[in-house]
PDB file of the backbone (N, CA, C, O) and the ligand in Angstrom, with CONECT records:
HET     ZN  A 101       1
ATOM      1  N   UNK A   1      86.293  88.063 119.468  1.00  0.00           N
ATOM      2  CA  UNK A   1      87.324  87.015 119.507  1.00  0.00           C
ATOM      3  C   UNK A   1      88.572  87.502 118.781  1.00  0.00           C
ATOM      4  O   UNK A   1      88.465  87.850 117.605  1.00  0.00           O
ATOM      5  N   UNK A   2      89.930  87.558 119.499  1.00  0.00           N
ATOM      6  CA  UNK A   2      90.883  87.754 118.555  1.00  0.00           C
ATOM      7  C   UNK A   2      91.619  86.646 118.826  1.00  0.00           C
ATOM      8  O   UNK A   2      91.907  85.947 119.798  1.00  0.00           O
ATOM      9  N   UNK A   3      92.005  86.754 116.728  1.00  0.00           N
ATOM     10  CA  UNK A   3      92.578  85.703 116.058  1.00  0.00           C
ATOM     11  C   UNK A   3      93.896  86.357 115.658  1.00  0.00           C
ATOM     12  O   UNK A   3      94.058  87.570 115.525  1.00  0.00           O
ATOM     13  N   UNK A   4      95.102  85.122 115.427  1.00  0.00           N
ATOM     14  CA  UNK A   4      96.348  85.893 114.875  1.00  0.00           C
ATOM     15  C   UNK A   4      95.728  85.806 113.397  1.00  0.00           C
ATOM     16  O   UNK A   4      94.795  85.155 112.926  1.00  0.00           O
ATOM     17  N   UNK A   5      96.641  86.737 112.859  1.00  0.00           N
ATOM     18  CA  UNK A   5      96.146  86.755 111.062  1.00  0.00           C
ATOM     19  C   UNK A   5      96.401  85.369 110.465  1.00  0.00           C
ATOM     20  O   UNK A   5      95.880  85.090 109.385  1.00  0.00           O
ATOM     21  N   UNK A   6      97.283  84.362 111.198  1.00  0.00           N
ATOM     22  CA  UNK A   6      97.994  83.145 110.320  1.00  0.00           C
ATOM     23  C   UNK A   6      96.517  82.380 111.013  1.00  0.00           C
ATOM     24  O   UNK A   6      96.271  81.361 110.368  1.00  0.00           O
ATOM     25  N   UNK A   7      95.569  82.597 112.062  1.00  0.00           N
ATOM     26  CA  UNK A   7      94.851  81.407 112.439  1.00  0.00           C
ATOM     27  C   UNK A   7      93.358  81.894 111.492  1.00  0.00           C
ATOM     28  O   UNK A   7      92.601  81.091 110.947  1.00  0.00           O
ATOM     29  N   UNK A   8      93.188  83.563 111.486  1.00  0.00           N
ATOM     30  CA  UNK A   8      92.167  83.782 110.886  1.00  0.00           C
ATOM     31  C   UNK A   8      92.375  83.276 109.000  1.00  0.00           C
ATOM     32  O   UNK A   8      91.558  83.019 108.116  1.00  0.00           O
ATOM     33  N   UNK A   9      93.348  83.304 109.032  1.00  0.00           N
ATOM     34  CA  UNK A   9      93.738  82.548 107.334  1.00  0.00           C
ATOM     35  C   UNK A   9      93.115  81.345 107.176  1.00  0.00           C
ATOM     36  O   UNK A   9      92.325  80.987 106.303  1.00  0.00           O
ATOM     37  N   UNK A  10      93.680  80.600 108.376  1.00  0.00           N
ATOM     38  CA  UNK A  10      93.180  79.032 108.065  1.00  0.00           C
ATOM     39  C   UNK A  10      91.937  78.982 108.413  1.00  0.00           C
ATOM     40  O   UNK A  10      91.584  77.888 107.973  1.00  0.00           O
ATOM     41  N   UNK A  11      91.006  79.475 108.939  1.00  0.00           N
ATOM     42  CA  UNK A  11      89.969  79.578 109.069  1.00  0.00           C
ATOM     43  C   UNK A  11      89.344  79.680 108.086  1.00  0.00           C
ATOM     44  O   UNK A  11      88.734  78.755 107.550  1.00  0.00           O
ATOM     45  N   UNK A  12      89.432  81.456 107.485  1.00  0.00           N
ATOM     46  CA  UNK A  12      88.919  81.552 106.145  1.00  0.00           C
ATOM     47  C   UNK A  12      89.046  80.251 105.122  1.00  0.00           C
ATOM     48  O   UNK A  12      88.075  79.780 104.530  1.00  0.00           O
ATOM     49  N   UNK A  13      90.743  79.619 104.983  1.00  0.00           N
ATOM     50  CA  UNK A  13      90.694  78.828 103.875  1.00  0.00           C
ATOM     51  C   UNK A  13      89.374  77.724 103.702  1.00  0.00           C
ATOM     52  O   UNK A  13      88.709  77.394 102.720  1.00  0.00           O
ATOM     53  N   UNK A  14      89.326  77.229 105.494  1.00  0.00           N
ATOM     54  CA  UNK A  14      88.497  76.178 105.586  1.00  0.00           C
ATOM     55  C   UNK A  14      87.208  75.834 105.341  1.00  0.00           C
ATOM     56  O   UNK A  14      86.626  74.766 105.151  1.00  0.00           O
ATOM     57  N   UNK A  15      86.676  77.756 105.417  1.00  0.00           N
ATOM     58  CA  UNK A  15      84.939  77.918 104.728  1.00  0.00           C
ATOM     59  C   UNK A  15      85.283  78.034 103.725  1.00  0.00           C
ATOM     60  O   UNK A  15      84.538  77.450 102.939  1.00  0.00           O
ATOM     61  N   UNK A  16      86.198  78.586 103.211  1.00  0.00           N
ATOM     62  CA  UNK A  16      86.316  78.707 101.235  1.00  0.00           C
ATOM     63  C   UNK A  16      86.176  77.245 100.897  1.00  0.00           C
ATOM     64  O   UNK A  16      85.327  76.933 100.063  1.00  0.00           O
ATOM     65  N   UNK A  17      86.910  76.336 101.448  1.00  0.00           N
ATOM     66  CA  UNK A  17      87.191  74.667 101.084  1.00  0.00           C
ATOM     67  C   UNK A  17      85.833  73.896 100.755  1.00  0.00           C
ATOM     68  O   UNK A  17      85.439  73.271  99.771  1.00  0.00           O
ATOM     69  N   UNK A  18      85.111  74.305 102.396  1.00  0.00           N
ATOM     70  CA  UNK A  18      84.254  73.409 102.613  1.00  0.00           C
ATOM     71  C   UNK A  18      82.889  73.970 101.661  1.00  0.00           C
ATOM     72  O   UNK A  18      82.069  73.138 101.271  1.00  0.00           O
ATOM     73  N   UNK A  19      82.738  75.310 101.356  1.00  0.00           N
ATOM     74  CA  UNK A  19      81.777  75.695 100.555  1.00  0.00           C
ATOM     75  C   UNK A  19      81.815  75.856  99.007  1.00  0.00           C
ATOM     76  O   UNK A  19      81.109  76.337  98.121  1.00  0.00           O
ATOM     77  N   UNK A  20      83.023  75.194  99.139  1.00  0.00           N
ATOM     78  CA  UNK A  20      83.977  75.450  97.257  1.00  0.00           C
ATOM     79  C   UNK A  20      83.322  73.908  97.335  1.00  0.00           C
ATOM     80  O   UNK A  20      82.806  73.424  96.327  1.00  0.00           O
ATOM     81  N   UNK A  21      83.360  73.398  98.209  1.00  0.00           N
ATOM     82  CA  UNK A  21      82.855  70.914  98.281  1.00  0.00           C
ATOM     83  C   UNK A  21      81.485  71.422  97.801  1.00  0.00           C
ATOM     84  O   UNK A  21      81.279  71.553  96.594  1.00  0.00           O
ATOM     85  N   UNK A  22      80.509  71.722  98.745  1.00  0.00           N
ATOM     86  CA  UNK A  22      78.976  72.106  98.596  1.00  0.00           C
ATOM     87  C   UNK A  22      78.748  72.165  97.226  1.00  0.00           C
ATOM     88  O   UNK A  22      78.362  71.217  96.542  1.00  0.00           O
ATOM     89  N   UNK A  23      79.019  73.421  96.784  1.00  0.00           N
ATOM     90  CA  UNK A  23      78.958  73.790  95.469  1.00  0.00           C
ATOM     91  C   UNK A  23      79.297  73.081  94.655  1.00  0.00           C
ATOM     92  O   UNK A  23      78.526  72.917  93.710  1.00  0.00           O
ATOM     93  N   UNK A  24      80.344  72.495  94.667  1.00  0.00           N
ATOM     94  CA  UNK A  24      80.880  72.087  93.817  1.00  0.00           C
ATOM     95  C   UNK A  24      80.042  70.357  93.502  1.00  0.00           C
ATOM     96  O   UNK A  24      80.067  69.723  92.447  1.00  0.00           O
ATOM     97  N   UNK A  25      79.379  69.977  94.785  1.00  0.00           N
ATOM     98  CA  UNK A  25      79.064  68.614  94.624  1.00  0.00           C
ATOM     99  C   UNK A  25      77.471  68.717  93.625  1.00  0.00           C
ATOM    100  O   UNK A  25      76.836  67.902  92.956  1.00  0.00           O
ATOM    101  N   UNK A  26      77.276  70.381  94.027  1.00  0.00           N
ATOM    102  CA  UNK A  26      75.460  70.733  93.503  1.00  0.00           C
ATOM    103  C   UNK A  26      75.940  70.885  92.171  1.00  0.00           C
ATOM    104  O   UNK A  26      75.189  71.389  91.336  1.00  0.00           O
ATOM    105  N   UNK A  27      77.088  70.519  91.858  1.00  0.00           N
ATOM    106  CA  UNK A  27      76.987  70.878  90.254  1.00  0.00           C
ATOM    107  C   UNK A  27      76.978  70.042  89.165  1.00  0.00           C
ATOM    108  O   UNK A  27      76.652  70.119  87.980  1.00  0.00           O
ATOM    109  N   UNK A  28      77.523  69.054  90.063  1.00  0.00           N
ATOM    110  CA  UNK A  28      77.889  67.272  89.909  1.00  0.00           C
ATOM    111  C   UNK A  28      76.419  66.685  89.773  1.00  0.00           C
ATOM    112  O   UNK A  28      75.970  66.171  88.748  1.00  0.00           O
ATOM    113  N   UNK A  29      75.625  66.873  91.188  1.00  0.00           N
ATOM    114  CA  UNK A  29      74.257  66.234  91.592  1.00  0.00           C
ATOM    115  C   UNK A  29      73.275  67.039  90.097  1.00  0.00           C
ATOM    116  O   UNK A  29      73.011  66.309  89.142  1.00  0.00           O
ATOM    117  N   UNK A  30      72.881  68.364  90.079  1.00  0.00           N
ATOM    118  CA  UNK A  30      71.819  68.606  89.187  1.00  0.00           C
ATOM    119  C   UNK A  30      72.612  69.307  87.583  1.00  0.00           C
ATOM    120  O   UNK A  30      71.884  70.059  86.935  1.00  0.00           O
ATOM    121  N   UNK A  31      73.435  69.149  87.265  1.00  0.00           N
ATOM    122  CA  UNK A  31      74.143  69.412  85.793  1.00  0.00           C
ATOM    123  C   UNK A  31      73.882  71.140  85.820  1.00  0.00           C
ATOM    124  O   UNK A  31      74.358  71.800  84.896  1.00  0.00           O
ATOM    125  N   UNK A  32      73.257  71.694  86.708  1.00  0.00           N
ATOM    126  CA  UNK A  32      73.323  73.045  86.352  1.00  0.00           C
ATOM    127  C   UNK A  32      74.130  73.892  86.205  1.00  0.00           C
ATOM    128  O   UNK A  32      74.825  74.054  87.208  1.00  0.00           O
ATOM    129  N   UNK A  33      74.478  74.860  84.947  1.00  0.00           N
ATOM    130  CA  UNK A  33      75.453  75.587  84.773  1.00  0.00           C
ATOM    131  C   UNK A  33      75.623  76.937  85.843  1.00  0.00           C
ATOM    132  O   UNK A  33      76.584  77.568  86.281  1.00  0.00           O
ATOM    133  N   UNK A  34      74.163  77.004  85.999  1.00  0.00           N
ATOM    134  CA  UNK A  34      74.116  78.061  87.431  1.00  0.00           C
ATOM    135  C   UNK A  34      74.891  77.848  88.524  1.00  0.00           C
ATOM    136  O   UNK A  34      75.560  78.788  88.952  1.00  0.00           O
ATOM    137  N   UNK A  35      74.940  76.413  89.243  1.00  0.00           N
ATOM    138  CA  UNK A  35      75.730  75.968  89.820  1.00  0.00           C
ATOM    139  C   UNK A  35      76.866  76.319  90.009  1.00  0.00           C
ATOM    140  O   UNK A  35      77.288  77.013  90.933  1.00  0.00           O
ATOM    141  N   UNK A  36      77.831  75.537  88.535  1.00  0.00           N
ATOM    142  CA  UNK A  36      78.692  76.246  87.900  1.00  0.00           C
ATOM    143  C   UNK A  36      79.272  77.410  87.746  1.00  0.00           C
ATOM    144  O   UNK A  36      80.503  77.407  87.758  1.00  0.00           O
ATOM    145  N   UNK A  37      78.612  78.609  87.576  1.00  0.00           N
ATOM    146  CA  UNK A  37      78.803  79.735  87.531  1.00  0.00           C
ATOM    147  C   UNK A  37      78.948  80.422  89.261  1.00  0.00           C
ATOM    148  O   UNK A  37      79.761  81.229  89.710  1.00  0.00           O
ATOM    149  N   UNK A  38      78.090  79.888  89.756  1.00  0.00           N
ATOM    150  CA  UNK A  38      77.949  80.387  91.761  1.00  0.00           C
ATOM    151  C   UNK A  38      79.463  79.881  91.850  1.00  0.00           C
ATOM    152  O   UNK A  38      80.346  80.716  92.048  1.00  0.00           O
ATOM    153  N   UNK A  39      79.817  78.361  91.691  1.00  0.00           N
ATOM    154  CA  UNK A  39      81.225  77.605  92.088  1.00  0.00           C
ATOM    155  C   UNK A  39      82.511  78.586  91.576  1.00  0.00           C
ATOM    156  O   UNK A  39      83.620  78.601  92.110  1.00  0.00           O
ATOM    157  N   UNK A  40      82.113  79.358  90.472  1.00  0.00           N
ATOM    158  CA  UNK A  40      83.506  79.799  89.990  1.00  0.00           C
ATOM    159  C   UNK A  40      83.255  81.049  90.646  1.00  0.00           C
ATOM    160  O   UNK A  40      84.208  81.366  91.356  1.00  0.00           O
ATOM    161  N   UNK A  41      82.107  82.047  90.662  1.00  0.00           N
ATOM    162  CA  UNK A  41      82.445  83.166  91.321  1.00  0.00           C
ATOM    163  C   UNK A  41      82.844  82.742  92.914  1.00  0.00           C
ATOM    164  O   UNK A  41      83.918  83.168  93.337  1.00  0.00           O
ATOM    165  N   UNK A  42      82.092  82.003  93.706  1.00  0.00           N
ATOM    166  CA  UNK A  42      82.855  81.263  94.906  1.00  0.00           C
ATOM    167  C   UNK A  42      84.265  81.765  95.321  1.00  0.00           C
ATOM    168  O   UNK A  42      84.577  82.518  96.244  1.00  0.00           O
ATOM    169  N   UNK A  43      85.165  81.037  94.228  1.00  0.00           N
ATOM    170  CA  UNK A  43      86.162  81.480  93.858  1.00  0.00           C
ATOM    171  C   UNK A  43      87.169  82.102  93.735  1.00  0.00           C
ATOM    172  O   UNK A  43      88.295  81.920  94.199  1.00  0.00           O
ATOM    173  N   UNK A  44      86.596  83.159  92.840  1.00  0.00           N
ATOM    174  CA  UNK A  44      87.071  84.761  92.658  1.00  0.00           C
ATOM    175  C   UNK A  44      86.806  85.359  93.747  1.00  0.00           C
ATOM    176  O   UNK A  44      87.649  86.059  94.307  1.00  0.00           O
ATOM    177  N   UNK A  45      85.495  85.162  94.252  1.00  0.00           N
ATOM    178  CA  UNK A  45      85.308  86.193  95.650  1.00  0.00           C
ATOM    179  C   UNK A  45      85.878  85.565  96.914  1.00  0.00           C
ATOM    180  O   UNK A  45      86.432  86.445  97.572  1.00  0.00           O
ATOM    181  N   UNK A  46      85.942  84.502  97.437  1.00  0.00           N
ATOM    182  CA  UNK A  46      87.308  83.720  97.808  1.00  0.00           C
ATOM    183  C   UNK A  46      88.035  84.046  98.142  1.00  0.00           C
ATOM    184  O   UNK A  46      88.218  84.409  99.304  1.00  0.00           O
ATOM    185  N   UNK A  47      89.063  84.064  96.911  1.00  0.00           N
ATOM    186  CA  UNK A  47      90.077  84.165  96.947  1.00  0.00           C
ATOM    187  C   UNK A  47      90.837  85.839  97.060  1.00  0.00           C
ATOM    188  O   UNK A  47      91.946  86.161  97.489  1.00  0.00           O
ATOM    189  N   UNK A  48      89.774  86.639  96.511  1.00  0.00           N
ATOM    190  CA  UNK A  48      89.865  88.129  96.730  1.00  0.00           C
ATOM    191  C   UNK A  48      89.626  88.250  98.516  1.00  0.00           C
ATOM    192  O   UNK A  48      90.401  88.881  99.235  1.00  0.00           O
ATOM    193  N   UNK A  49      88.883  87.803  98.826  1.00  0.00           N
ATOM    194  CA  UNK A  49      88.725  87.883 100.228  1.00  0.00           C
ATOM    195  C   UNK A  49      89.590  87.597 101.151  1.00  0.00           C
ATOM    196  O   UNK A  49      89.712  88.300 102.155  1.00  0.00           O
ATOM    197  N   UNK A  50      90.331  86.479 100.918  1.00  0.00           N
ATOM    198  CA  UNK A  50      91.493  85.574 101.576  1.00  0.00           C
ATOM    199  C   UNK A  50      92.450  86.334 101.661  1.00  0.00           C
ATOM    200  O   UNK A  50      92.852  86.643 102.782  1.00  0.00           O
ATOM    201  N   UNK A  51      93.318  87.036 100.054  1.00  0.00           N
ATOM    202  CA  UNK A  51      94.142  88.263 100.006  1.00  0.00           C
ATOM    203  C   UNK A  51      93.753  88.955 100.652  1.00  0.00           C
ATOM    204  O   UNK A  51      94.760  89.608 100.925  1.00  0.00           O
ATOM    205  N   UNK A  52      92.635  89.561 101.406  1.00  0.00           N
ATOM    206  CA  UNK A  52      92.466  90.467 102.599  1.00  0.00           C
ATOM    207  C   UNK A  52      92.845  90.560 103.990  1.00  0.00           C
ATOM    208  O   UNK A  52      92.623  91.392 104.869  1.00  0.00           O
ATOM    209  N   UNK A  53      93.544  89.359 103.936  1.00  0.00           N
ATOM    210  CA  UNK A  53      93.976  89.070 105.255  1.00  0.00           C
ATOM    211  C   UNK A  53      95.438  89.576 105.396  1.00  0.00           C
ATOM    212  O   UNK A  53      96.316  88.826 104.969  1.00  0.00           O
ATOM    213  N   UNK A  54      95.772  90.678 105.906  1.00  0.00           N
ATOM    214  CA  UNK A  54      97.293  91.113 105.707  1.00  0.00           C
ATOM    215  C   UNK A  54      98.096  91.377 107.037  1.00  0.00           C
ATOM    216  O   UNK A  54      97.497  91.586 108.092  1.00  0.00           O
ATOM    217  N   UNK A  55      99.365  91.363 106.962  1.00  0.00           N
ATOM    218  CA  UNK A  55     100.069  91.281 108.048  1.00  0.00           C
ATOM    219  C   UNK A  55      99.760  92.708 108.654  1.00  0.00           C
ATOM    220  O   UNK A  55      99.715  93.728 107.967  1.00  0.00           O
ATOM    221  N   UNK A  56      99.546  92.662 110.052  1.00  0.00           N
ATOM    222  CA  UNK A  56      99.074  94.318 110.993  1.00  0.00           C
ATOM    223  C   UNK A  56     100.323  94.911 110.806  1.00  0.00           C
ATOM    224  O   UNK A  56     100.010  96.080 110.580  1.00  0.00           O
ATOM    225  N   UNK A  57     101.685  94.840 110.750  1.00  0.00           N
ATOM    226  CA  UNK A  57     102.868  95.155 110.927  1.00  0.00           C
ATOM    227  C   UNK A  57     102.940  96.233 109.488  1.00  0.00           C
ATOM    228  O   UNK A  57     103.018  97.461 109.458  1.00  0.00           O
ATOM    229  N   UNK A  58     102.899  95.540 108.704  1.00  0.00           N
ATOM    230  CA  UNK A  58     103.363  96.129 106.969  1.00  0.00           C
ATOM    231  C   UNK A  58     102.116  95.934 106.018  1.00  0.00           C
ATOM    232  O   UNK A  58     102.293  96.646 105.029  1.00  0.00           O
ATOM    233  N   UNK A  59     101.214  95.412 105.957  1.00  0.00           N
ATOM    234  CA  UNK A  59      99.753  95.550 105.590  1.00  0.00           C
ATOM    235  C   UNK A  59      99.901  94.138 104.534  1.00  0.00           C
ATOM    236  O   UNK A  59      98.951  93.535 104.034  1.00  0.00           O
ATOM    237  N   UNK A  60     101.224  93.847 104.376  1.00  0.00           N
ATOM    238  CA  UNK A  60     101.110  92.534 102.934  1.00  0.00           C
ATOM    239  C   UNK A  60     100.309  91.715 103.156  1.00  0.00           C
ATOM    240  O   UNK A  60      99.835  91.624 104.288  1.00  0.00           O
ATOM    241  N   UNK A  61      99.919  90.872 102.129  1.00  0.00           N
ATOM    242  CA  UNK A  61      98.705  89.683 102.139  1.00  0.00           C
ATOM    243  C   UNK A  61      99.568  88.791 103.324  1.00  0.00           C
ATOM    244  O   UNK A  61     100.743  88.983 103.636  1.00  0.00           O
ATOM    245  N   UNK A  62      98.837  87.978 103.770  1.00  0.00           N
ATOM    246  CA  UNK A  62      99.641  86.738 104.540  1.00  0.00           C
ATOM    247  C   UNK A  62     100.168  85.885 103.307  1.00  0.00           C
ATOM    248  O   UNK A  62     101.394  85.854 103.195  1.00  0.00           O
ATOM    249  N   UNK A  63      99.602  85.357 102.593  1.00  0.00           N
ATOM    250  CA  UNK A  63      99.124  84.458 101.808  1.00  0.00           C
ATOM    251  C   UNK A  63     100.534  84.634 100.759  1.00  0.00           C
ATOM    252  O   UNK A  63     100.757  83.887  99.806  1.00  0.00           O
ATOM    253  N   UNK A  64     101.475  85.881 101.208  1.00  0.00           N
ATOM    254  CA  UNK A  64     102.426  86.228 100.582  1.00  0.00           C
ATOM    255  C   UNK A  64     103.692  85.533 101.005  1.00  0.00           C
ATOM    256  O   UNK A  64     104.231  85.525 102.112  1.00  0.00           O
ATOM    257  N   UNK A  65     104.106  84.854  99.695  1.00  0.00           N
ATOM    258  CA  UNK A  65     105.485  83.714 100.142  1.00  0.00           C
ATOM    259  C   UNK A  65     106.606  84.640  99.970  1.00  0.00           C
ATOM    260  O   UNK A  65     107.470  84.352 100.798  1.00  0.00           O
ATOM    261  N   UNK A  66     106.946  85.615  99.251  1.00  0.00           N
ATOM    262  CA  UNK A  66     108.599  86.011  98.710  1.00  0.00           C
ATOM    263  C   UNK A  66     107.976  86.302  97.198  1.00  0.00           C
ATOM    264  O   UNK A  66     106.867  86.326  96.664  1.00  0.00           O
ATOM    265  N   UNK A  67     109.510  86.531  96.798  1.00  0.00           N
ATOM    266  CA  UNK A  67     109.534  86.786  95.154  1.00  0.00           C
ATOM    267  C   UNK A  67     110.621  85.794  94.620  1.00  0.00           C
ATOM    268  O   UNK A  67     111.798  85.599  94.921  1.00  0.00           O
ATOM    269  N   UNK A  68     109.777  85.254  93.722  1.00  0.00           N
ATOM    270  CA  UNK A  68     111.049  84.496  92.850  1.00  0.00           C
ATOM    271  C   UNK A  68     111.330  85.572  91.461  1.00  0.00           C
ATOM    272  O   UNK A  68     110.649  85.972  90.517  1.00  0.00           O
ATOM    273  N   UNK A  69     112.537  85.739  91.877  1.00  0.00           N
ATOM    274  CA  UNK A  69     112.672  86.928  90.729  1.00  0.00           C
ATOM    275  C   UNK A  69     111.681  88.106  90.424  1.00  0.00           C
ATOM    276  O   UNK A  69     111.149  88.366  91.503  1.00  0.00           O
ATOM    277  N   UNK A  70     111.109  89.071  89.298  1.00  0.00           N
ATOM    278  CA  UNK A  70     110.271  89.904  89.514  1.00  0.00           C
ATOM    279  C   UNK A  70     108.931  89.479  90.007  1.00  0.00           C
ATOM    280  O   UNK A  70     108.085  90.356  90.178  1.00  0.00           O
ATOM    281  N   UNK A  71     108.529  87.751  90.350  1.00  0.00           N
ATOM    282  CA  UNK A  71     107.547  87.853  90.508  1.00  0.00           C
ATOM    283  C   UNK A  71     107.102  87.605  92.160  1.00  0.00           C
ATOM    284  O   UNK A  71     107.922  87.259  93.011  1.00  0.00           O
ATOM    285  N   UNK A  72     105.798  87.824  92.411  1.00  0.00           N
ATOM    286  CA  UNK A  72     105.573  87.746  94.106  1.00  0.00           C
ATOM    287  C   UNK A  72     104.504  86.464  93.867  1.00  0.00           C
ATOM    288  O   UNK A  72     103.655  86.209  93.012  1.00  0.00           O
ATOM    289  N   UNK A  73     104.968  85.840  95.002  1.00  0.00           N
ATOM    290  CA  UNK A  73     104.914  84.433  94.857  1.00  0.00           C
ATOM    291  C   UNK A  73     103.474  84.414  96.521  1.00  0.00           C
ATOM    292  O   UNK A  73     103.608  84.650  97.722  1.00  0.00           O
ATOM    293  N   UNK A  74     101.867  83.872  95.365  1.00  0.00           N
ATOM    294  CA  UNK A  74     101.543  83.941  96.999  1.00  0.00           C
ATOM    295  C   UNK A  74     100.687  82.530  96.768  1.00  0.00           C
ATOM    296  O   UNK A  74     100.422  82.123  95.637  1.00  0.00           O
ATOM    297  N   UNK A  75     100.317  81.888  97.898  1.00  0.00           N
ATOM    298  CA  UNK A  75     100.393  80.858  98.258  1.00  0.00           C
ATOM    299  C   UNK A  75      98.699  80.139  99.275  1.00  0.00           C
ATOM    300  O   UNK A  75      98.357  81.091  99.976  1.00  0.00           O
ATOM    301  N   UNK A  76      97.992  79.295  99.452  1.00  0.00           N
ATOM    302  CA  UNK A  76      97.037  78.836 100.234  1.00  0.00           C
ATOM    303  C   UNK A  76      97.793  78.576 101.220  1.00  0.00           C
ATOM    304  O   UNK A  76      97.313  77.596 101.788  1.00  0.00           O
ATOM    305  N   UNK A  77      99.031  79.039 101.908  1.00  0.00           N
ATOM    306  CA  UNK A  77      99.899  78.296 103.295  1.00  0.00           C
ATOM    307  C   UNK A  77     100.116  80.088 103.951  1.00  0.00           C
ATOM    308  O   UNK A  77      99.988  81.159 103.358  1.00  0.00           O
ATOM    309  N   UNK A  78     100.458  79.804 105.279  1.00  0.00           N
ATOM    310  CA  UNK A  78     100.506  81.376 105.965  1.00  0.00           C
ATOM    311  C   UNK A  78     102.432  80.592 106.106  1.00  0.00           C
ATOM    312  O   UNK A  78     102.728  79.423 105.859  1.00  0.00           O
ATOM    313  N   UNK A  79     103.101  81.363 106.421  1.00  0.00           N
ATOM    314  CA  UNK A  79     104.163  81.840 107.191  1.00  0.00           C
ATOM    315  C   UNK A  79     104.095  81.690 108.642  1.00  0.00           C
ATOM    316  O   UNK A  79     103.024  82.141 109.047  1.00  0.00           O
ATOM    317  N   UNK A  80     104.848  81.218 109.602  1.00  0.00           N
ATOM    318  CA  UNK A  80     105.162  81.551 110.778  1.00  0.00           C
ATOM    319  C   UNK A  80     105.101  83.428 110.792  1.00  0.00           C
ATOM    320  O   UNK A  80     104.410  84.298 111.324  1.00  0.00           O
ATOM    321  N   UNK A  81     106.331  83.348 109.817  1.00  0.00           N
ATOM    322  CA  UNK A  81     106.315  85.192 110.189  1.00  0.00           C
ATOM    323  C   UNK A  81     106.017  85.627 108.906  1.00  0.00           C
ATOM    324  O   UNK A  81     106.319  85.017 107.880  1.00  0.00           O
ATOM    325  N   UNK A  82     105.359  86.800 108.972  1.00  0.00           N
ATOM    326  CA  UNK A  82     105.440  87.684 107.738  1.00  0.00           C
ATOM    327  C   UNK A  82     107.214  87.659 106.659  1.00  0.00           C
ATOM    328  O   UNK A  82     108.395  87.916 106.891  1.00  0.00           O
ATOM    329  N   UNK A  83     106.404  87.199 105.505  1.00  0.00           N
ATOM    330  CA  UNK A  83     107.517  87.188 104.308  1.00  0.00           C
ATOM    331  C   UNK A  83     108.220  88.334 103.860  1.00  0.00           C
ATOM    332  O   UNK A  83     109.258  88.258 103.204  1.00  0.00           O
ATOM    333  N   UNK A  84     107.669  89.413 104.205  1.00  0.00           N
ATOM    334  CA  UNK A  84     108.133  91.209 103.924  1.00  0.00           C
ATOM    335  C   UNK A  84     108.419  91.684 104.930  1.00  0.00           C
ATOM    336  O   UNK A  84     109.265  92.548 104.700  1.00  0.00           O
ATOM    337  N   UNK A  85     108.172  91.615 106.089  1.00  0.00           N
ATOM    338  CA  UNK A  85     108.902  92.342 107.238  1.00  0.00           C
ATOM    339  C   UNK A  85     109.326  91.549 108.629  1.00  0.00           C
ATOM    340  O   UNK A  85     109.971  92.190 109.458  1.00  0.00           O
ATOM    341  N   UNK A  86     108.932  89.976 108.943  1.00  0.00           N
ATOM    342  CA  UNK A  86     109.513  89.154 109.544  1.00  0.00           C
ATOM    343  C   UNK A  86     108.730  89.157 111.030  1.00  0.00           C
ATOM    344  O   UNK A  86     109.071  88.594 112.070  1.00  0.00           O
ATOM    345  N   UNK A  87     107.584  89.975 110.760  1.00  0.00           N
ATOM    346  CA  UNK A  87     106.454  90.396 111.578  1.00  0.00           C
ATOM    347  C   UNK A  87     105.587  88.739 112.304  1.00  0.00           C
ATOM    348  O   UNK A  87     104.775  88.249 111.519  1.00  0.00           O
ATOM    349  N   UNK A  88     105.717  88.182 113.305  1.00  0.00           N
ATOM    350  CA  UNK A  88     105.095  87.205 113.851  1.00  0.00           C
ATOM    351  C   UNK A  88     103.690  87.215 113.694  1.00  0.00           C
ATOM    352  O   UNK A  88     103.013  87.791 114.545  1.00  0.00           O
ATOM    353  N   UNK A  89     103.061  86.561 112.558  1.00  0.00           N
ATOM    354  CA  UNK A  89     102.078  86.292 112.242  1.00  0.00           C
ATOM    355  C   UNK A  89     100.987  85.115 113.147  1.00  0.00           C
ATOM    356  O   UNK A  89      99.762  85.034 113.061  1.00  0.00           O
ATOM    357  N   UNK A  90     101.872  84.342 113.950  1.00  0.00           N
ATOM    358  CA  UNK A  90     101.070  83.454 114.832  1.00  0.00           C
ATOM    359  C   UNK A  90     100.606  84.241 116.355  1.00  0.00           C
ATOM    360  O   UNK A  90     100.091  83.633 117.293  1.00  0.00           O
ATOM    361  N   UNK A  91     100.886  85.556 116.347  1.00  0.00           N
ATOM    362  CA  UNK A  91     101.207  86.382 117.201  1.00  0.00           C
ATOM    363  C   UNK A  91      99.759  86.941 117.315  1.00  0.00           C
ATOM    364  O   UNK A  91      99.403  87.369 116.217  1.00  0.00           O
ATOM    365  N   UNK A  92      98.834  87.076 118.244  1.00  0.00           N
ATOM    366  CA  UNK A  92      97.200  87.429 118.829  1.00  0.00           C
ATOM    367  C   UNK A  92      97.461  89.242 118.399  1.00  0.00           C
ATOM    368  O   UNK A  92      96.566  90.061 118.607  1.00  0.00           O
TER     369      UNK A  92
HETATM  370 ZN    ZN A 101     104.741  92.273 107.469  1.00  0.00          ZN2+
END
């Protein structure tokens, strides 16, 4: 199946979301810190994963908004187009 990088984003976000709820409700339901600990690595690995999604054009994260001043500004929202090279990200 090919996906543009902006649809495989929202995709990804939506299992990160819906399995960040799961977890997050098993932690609520049995007080376990294990729980807890699965929910936050969740997370980290997540969100490292999500940054994997980069524009085919220039390789940047999608997830990449601009720079406000020295810093790079990235974001849970995709771009129409790539923020670094203007590369059509809704593009198959
Ligand atoms: Zn690009």
């Amino acid at each position: 199946m090919k996906m543009s990088p902006r649809a495989k984003f929202y995709l990804g976000t939506s299992v990160f979301i819906l399995f960040g709820l799961v977890l997050i409700s098993r932690v609520v339901d049995t007080q376990e810190y294990w729980w807890g600990i699965a929910f936050f690595s969740w997370i980290a690995i997540g969100s490292l994963a999500l940054a994997q999604i980069r524009c085919p054009h220039c390789g940047t994260s999608v997830a990449y908004q601009g720079k406000l001043g020295q810093l790079s500004i990235y974001a849970g929202l995709v771009r129409t187009n790539c923020q670094n090279c203007g590369y059509d990200l809704t593009k198959k």
